[in-house]
C-alpha positions in Angstrom: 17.6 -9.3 -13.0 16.3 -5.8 -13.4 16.3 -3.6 -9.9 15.1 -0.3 -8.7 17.1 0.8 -5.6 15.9 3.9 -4.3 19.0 5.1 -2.9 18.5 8.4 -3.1 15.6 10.6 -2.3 13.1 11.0 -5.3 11.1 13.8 -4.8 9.3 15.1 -8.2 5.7 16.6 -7.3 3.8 14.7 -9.5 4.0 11.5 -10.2 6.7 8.6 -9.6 6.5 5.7 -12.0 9.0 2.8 -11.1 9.1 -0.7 -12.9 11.0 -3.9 -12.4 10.4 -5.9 -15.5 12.6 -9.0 -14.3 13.3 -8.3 -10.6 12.6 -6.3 -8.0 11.8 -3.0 -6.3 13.6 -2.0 -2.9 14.4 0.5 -1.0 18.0 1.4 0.7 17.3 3.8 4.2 19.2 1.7 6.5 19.2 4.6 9.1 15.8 6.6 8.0 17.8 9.6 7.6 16.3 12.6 5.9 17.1 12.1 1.9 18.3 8.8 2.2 16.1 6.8 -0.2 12.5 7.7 0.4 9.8 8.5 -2.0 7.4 11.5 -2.5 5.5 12.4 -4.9 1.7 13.1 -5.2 1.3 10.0 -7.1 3.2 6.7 -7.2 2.8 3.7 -9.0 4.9 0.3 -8.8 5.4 -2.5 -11.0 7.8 -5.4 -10.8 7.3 -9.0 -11.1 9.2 -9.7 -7.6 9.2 -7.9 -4.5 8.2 -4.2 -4.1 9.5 -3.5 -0.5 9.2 0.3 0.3 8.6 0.1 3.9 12.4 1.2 5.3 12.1 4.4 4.9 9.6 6.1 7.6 10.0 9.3 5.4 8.4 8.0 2.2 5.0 10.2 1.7 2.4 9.5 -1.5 -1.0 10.8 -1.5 -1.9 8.4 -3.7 -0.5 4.5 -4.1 -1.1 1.7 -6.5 1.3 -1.3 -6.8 1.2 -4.4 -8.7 3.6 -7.4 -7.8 3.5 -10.3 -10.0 5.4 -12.9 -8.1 6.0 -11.5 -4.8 4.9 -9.2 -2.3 3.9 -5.0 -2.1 5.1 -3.4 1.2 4.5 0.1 1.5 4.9 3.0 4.4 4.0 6.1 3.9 4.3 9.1 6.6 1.3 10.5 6.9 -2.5 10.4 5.4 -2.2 7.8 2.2 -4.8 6.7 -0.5 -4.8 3.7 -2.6 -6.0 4.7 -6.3 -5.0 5.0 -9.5 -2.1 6.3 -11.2 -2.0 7.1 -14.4 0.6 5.9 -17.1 2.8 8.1 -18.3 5.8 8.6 -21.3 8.2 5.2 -20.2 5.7 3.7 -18.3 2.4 3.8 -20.0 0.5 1.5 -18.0 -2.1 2.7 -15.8 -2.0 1.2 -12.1 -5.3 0.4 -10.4 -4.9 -0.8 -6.2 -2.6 -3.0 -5.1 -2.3 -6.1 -6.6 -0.1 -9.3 -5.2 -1.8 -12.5 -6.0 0.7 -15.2 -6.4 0.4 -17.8 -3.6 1.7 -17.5 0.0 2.3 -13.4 -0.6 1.1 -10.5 1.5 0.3 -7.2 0.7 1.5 -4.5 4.4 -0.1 -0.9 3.6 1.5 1.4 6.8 0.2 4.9 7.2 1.1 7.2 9.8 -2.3 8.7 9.5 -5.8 8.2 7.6 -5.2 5.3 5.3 -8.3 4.9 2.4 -9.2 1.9 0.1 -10.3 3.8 -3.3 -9.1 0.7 -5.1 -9.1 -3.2 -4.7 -6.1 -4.5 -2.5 -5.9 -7.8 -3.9 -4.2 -10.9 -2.7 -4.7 -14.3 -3.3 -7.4 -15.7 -1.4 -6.5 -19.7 -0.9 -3.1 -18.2 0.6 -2.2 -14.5 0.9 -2.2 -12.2 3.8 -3.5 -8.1 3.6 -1.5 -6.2 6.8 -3.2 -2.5 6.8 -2.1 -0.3 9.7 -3.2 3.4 10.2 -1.2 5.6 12.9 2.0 5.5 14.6 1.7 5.0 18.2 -1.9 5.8 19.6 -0.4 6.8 22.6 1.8 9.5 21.4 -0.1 10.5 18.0 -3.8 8.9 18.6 -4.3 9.8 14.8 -5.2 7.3 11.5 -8.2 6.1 10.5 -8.7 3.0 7.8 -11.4 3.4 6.2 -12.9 2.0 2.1 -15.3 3.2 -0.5 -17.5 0.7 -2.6 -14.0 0.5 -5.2 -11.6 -0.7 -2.6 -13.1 -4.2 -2.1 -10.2 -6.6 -0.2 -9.4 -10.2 -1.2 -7.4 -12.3 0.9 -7.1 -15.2 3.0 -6.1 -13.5 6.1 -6.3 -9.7 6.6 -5.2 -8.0 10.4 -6.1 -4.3 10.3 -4.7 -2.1 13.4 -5.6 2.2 14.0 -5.3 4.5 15.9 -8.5 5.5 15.8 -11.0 3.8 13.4 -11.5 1.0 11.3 -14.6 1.0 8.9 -14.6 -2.1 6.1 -18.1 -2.6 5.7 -18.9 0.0 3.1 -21.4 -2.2 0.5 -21.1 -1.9 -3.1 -24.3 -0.4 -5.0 -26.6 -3.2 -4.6 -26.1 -3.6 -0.7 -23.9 -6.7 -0.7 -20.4 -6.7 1.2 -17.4 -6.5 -1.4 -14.7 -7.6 1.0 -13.8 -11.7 0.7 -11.4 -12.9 3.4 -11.2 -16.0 4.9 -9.8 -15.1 8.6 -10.0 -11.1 10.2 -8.4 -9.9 13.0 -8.0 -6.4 13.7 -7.5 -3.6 17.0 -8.9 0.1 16.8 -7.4 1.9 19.8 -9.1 4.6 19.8 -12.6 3.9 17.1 
């Protein structure tokens, strides 16, 4: 079984490109520590056919995110503003990464932003069974900041999605022709502060 374990802290200011062919990709920051297995990097992109989990650290911070699980799940927390986009490929990993992508049944997709948190891409879940958790902000009553917000691109599929912010939650943006691009079964979702 093929894993990534970020152990150690990555911190190249371009892009990150991690696959898992076989297995999965986790993440080791059992006591958040500084430089103790998160992830920076302007751009990162994820591949594995289990499990990416990189929500232990609280330190991990990507300006741009895209993810693609084949089997399992994609959990990602990033420290302050995050978008979900595209990453390009690169010399080992040559395949681009569009959204986030985790459509086998009964898997979710948890996108955790400290602040702002925008859909440029599709997050994509299976819609008979999967679950979309999107959270922007910390605490609103110590940092009232994070906004989740879309552009026509980041359409959401799902069976059940739960958005929470600190401040607002926008998820009605309409593709060119008017119609909504969002398909979900079952909503449920708290802005504090919006």
């Amino acid at each position: 079984v093929a894993v990534v374990d970020t152990a150690t802290q990555l911190t190249p200011t371009g892009y990150v490109r991690l696959q898992a062919d076989a297995g999965y990709v986790q993440q080791t920051d059992t006591d958040n520590a500084a430089a103790n297995g998160e992830v920076v990097a302007a751009n990162l992109s994820v591949q594995a056919a289990g499990t990416i989990d990189l929500c232990d650290s609280d330190d991990n911070d990507a300006d741009v995110f895209a993810a693609t699980s084949t089997t399992g799940s994609v959990n990602f927390r990033d420290r302050d503003d995050l978008t979900i986009g595209t990453v390009a490929g690169g010399t080992c990993i040559t395949t681009a990464q569009t959204g986030v992508t985790a459509t086998a049944a009964n898997q979710s997709i948890e996108l955790w932003s400290a602040d702002d948190l925008r859909l440029e891409a599709a997050v994509t879940a299976n819609l008979a069974s999967g679950t979309v958790r999107l959270q922007a902000g910390l605490d609103p009553l110590t940092d009232p900041t994070g906004s989740i917000t879309q552009t026509a691109a980041g359409a959401i599929t799902a069976n059940r999605l739960s958005a929470y912010a600190s401040e607002e939650i926008d998820l009605c943006t309409p593709d060119g022709l008017g119609n909504a691009i969002n398909d979900v079964n079952y909503f449920a979702a708290t802005a504090v502060r919006g």
